[in-house]
Each structure stands twice: as structure tokens, then as C-alpha cells.
C-alpha positions as CSV (number, residue, x, y, z in Angstrom):
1,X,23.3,58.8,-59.7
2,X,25.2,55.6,-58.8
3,X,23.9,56.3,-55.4
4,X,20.5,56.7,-56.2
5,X,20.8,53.1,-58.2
6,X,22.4,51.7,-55.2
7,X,20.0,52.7,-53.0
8,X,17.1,51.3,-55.1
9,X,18.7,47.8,-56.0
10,X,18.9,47.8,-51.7
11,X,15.3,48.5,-51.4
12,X,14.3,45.8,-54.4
13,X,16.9,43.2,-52.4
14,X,15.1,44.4,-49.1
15,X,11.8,44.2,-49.8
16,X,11.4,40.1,-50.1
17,X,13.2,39.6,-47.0
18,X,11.5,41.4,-45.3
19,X,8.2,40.0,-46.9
20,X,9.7,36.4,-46.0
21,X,10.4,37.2,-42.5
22,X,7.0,38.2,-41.6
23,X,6.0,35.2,-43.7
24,X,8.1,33.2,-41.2
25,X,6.8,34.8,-38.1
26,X,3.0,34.2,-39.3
27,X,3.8,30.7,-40.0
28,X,5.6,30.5,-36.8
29,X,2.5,31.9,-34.6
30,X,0.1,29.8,-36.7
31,X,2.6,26.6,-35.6
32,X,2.1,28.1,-32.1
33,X,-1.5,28.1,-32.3
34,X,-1.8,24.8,-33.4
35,X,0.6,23.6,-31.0
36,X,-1.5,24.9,-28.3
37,X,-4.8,24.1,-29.5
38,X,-3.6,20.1,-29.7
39,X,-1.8,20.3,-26.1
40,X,-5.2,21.7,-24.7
41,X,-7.5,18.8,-26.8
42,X,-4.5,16.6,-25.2
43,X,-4.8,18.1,-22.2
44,X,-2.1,15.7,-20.4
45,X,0.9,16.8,-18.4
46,X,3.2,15.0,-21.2
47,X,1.6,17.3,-24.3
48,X,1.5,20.8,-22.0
49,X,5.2,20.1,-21.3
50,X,6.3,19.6,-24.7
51,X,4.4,23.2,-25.4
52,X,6.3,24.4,-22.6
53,X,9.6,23.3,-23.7
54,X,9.0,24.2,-27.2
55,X,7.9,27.5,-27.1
56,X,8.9,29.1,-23.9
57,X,8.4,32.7,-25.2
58,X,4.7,31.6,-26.5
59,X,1.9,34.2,-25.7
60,X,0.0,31.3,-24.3
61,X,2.7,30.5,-21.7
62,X,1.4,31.3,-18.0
63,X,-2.0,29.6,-19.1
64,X,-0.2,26.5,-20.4
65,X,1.8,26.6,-16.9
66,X,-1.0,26.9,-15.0
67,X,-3.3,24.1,-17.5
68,X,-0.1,21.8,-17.1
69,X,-0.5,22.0,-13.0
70,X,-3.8,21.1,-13.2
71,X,-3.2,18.7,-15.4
72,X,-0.8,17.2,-12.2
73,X,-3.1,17.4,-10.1
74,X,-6.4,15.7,-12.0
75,X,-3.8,12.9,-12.8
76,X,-3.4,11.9,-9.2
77,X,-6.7,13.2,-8.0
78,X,-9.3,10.9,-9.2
79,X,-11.1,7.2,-8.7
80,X,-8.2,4.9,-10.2
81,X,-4.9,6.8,-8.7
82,X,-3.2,3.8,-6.8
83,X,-2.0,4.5,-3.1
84,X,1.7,3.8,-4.7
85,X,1.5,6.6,-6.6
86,X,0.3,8.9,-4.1
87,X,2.6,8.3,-1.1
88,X,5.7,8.4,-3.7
89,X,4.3,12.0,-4.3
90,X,3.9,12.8,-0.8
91,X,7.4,11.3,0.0
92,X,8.8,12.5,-2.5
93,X,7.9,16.4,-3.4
94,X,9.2,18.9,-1.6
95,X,6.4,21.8,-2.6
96,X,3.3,19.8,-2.4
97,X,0.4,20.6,-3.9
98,X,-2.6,21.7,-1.8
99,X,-5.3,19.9,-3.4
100,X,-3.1,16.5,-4.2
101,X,-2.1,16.9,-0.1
102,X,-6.0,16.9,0.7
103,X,-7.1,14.0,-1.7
104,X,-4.4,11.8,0.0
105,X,-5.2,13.0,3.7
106,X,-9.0,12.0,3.2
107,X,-7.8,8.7,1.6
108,X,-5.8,7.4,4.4
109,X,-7.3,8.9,7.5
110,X,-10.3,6.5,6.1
111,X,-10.7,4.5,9.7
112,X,-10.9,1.4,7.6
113,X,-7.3,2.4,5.6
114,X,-4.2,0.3,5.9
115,X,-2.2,2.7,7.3
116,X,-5.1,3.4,9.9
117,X,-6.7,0.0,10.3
118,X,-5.3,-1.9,13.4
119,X,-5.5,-5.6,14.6
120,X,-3.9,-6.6,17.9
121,X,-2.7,-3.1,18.2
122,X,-0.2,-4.0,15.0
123,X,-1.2,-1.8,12.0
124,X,-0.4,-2.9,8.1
125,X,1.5,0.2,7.6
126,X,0.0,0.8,4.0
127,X,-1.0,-2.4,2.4
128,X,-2.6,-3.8,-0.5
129,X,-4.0,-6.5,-1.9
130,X,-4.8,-9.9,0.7
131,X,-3.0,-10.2,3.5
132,X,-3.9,-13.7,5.6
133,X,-3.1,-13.5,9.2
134,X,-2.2,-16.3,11.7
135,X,-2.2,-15.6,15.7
136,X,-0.9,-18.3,18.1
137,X,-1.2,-17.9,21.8
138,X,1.9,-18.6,24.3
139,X,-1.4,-19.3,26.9
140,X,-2.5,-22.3,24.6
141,X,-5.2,-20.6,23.3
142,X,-6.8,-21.5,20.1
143,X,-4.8,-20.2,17.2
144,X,-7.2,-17.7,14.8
145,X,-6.7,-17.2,11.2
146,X,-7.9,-13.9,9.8
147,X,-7.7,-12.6,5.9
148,X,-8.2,-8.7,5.2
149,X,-8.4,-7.6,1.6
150,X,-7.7,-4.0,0.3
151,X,-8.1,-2.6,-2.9
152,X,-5.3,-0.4,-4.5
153,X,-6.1,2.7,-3.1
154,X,-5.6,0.9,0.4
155,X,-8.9,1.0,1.3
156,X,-10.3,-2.1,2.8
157,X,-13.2,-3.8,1.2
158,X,-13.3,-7.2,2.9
159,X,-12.1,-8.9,6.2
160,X,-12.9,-12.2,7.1
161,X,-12.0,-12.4,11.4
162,X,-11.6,-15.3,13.8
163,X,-13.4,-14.5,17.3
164,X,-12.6,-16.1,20.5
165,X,-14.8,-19.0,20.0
166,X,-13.8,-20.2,16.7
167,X,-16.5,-18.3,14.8
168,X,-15.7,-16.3,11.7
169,X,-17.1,-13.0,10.9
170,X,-17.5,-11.9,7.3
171,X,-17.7,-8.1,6.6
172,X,-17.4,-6.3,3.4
173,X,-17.2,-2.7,3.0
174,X,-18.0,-0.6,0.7
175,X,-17.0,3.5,-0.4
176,X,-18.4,6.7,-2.1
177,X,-16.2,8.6,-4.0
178,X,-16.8,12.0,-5.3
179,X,-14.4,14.8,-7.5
180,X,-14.1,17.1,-4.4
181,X,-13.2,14.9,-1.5
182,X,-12.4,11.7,-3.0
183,X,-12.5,8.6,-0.9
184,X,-14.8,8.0,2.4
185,X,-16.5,4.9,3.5
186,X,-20.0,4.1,3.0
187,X,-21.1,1.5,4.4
188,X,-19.7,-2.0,5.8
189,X,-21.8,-5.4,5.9
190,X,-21.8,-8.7,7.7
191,X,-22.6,-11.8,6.3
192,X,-26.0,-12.9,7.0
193,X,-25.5,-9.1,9.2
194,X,-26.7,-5.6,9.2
195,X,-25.5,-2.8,6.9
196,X,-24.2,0.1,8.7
197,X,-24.5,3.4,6.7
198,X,-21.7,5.8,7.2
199,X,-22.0,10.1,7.0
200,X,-18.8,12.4,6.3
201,X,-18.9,15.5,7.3
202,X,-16.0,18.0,5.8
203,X,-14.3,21.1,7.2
204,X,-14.0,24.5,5.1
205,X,-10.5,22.8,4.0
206,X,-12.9,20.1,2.7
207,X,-10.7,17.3,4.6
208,X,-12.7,14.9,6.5
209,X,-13.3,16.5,10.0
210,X,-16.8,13.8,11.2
211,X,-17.4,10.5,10.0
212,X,-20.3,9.0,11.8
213,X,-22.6,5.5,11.3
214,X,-26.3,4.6,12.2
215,X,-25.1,1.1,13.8
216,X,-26.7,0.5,17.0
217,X,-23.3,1.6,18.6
218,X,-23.2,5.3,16.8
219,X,-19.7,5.3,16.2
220,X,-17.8,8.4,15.6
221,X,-14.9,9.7,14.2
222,X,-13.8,13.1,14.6
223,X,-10.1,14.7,13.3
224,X,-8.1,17.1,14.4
225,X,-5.8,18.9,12.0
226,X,-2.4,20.8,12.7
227,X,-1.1,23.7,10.7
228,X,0.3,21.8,8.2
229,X,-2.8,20.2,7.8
230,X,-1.3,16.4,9.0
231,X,-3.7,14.5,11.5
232,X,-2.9,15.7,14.9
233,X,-5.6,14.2,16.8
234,X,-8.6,11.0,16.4
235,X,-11.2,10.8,19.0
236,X,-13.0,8.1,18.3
237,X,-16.6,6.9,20.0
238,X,-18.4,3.4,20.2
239,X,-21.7,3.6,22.5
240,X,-20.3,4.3,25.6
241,X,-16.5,3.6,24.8
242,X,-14.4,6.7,23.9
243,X,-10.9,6.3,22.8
244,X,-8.3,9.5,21.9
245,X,-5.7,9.4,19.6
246,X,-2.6,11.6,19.3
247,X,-0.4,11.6,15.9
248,X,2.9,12.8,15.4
249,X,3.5,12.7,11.2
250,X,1.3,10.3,10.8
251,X,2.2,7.8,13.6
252,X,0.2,7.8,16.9
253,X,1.8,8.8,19.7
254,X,-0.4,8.7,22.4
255,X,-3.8,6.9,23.4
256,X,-6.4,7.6,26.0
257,X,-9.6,5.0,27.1
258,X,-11.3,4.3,29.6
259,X,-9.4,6.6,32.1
260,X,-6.0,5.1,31.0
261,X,-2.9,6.6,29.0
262,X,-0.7,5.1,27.2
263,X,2.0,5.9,24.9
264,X,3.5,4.5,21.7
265,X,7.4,3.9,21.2
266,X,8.7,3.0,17.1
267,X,11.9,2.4,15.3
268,X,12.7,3.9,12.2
269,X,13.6,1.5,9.3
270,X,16.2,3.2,7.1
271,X,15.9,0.7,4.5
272,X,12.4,0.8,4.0
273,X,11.9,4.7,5.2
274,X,9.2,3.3,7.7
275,X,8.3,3.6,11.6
276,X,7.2,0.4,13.1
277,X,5.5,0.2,16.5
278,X,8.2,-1.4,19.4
279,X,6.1,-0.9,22.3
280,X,2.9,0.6,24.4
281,X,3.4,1.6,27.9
282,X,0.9,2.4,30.2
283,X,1.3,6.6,32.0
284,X,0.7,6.1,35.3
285,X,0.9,8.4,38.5
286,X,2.2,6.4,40.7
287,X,5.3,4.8,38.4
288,X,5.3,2.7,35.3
289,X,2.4,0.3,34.3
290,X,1.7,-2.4,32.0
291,X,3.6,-2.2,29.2
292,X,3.7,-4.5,25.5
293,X,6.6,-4.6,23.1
294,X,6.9,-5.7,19.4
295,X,9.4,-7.4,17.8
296,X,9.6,-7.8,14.3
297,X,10.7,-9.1,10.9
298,X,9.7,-7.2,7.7
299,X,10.1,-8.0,4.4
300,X,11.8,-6.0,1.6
301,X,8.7,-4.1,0.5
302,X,8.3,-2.9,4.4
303,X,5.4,-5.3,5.3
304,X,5.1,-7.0,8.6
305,X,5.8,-10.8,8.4
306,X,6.1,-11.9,12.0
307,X,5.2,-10.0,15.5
308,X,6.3,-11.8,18.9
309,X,4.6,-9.3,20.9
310,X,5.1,-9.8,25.0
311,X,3.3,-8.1,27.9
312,X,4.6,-7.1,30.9
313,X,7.7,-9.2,29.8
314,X,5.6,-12.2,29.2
315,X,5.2,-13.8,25.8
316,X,1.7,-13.3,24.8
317,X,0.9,-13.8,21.1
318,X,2.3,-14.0,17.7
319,X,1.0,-12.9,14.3
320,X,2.3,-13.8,11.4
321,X,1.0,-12.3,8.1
322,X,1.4,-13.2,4.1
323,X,1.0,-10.9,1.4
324,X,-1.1,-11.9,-1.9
């Protein structure tokens, strides 16, 4: 008998608990739900990672993982991400992600980006914002003034260049932009000029493989991929003019025009994790041709200040450059 009481005073005792603990768990998965529900209206890496980290045995867990990556990837694929922010992502992830790689690829290997635009063979390694430009002549010549202006995805929208003759030309440039492929350009414009309209074309990777204009030049720009899906080679055509680019991670390495080779020589910065260009030398058969060196002085963001660039062993020019 004593058993049989004891046995039923277990069961009353037994019954609430158990009653509370599935009470518990229902307010727990409720909790869950909600939890969810707000990181999805949210829909930010910050909010999906709290989920994560709050409820790592959650039902909803691989769909938040995979929500929370594209999450990553919308935050630096899209019309205001700042060149900044992507190279640091590029430099700085080991695993990079496909679609974040492409978006920046198409960005940069704009012929009118930073890190592609040259003057006087000296590129801007990945500027922003105005850079004014002062060239002196150890002939005599007339010294030039030049300003360039690019926006913050590098991109540059405005150039104002000094010919031979003293004249200044006036250009602005202009870009589409769309979800898929992100930046390419669109057209650039003269003062008092022509507008040149500009095509992309895009390979089944959707990187930019053609870019061509209906100037009376029909330039054309076509890239070559390697299988890491870096820029491996530029061909580039102006009328009759046809110049070849080679690139070794990201740098060029080697030029053809107009029958003529040349290769490109850099030092690597360790301070600011940059290659710099020290010299051109012209391939020749016969033994070594002209060649052009670079000397430099940077400043502590990695942007050129001053160039003394020589030829042949000569003094030729030197530009100096100021950042805005």
C-alpha cells in the first residue's frame, strides 16, 4: 500500500514538470521563430549572426548560414561599395567569394580604373578622389598640368589634360551599373566634343570579356582570364594601332605595339603591400634596347608623389602628383 501511495504522489509531482518542460520548449521554439523571422525582415549580416550564435542547434540553421552569406555578398556587391572596402576583402580573405571576386574584377579592369588608367606610362595604383599632376621636361619643354578625378569606386569620371601645345582637354566620363555585372563605362565626353558610347560584352562567367566604342577610332578592349579568373591578358585596339598586354596578379608584365616588345620591371613595397613600376625595357633580337626607369617617392597611403623617370639613362621628365 505505501508503495502504491508512493508511486502516485511521484506521478502527481511528475506530471507538472513535465507539463512545464514542454511549456519551456514551446516557448523556446516560439523565441526561435521569432528570432528568425526578425533576422530575415533584418536581413543584415550583423542580425543572421546573432541568430547563428544564439541558436546554433535551431532548425532554421543551414538556411540562416546560407541567408547570412548572401547577406556578405549583397553588402559588398552593389552601387555604393567603396573600392576600400573591396580590395581590403580581396587582400584580405583567404576563401574568396565567387560572386564578390567577379564584381571587383569587372570594377577594376574598367580601362578608365585607377589601377588600370596610365599617364606617362606611370599608373595611380588605385586612387581616389582628385589627384593634380605637374610634368616638367629635362629638354625645356613646356611644363603641363593635368587633374584626373575618380569617384570612390575608383572609377574615373573627369580628367582635365594638358597637350603639347598648351591646350587643355576636358573629358568627363560617365558609367552603367547593373545587379549582375556591376560597373562598366558608358560613355566619355569632351568639352565642346563628341560623346563616345561604350558596349560591354560578358563571358559565361559574366566578367567583362569585350568592351568596345562607336568613336571614329573603334576602340576595343578585349580580356583574357586565367584559371583563377585574374586578368591574364588586354589586347587593346585604336584604328589601326594595336597594343597587347600581359598581367601577372594584376601587374603587367609585358607589352607589344607596333612590332615592339617590351617588358615591365617593379619593386615590391613592404610597407604599403604595393608593386610599383621601376623600369620598361625594350626585347630585342639583336641585344638590349631602349629602356626607361622610375624612381620614386610615395606617400604613406601608397600613392605616387614624385616620378624622375630617365630614358636610355637620360633624364627625361618628372611628374609630380597631389592627392585631394
Amino acid at each position: 500500500m505505501k508503495s502504491l501511495i508512493a508511486n502516485l504522489v511521484a506521478l502527481l509531482v511528475a506530471v507538472p514538470a513535465a507539463v512545464a518542460q514542454t511549456t519551456s520548449e514551446a516557448d523556446q521554439r516560439a523565441a526561435e521563430r521569432e528570432a528568425y523571422a526578425q533576422a530575415k525582415r533584418l536581413n543584415t549580416v550583423d542580425g543572421w549572426e546573432i541568430f547563428i550564435n544564439n541558436y546554433p542547434e535551431s532548425f532554421f540553421i543551414e538556411q540562416a548560414r546560407k541567408l547570412r552569406d548572401a547577406a556578405i555578398v549583397n553588402s559588398y556587391c552593389n552601387h555604393a561599395t567603396t573600392l576600400e572596402r573591396l580590395v581590403t576583402y580581396i587582400d584580405e580573405e583567404k576563401v574568396q567569394e565567387p560572386r564578390i571576386r567577379m564584381f571587383y574584377a569587372n570594377l577594376v579592369n574598367n580601362p578608365t580604373h585607377s589601377y588600370r588608367f596610365e599617364h606617362m606610362d606611370v599608373g595611380f595604383n588605385g586612387c581616389t578622389g582628385t589627384v593634380r599632376e605637374h610634368i616638367t621636361f629635362a629638354n625645356g619643354g613646356k611644363a603641363r598640368d593635368n587633374v584626373y578625378v575618380f569617384n570612390e569606386q575608383g572609377l574615373l569620371t573627369e580628367s582635365h589634360v594638358t597637350g603639347s601645345r598648351g591646350n587643355v582637354v576636358a573629358t568627363t566620363y560617365a558609367y552603367a551599373y547593373d545587379n549582375l555585372h556591376g560597373y562598366t563605362l558608358k560613355s566619355s565626353t569632351r568639352k565642346g566634343g563628341v560623346t563616345v558610347d561604350y558596349e560591354p560584352f560578358f563571358n559565361a562567367d559574366d566578367k567583362l570579356e569585350i568592351l568596345t566604342s562607336d568613336g571614329t577610332h573603334k576602340q576595343k578592349w578585349v580580356y583574357t582570364y586565367n584559371d583563377k579568373g585574374g586578368l591574364q591578358k588586354l589586347v587593346v585596339t585604336d584604328g589601326d594601332q594595336r597594343r597587347v598586354l600581359v598581367y601577372n596578379d594584376g601587374y603587367i608584365i609585358r607589352e607589344e605595339r607596333e612590332g615592339r616588345a617590351f617588358r615591365y620591371y617593379y619593386d615590391y613595397d613592404s610597407a604599403t603591400f604595393k608593386k610599383y613600376l621601376i623600369g620598361i625595357s625594350e626585347i630585342e633580337d639583336n641585344g638590349p634596347g631602349h629602356e626607361r626607369k622610375f624612381n620614386y617617392k610615395i606617400d604613406t597611403h601608397g600613392r605616387l608623389t614624385s616620378v624622375e623617370i630617365t630614358q636610355d639613362g637620360k633624364p627625361e621628365m618628372t611628374i609630380t602628383r597631389t592627392y585631394e
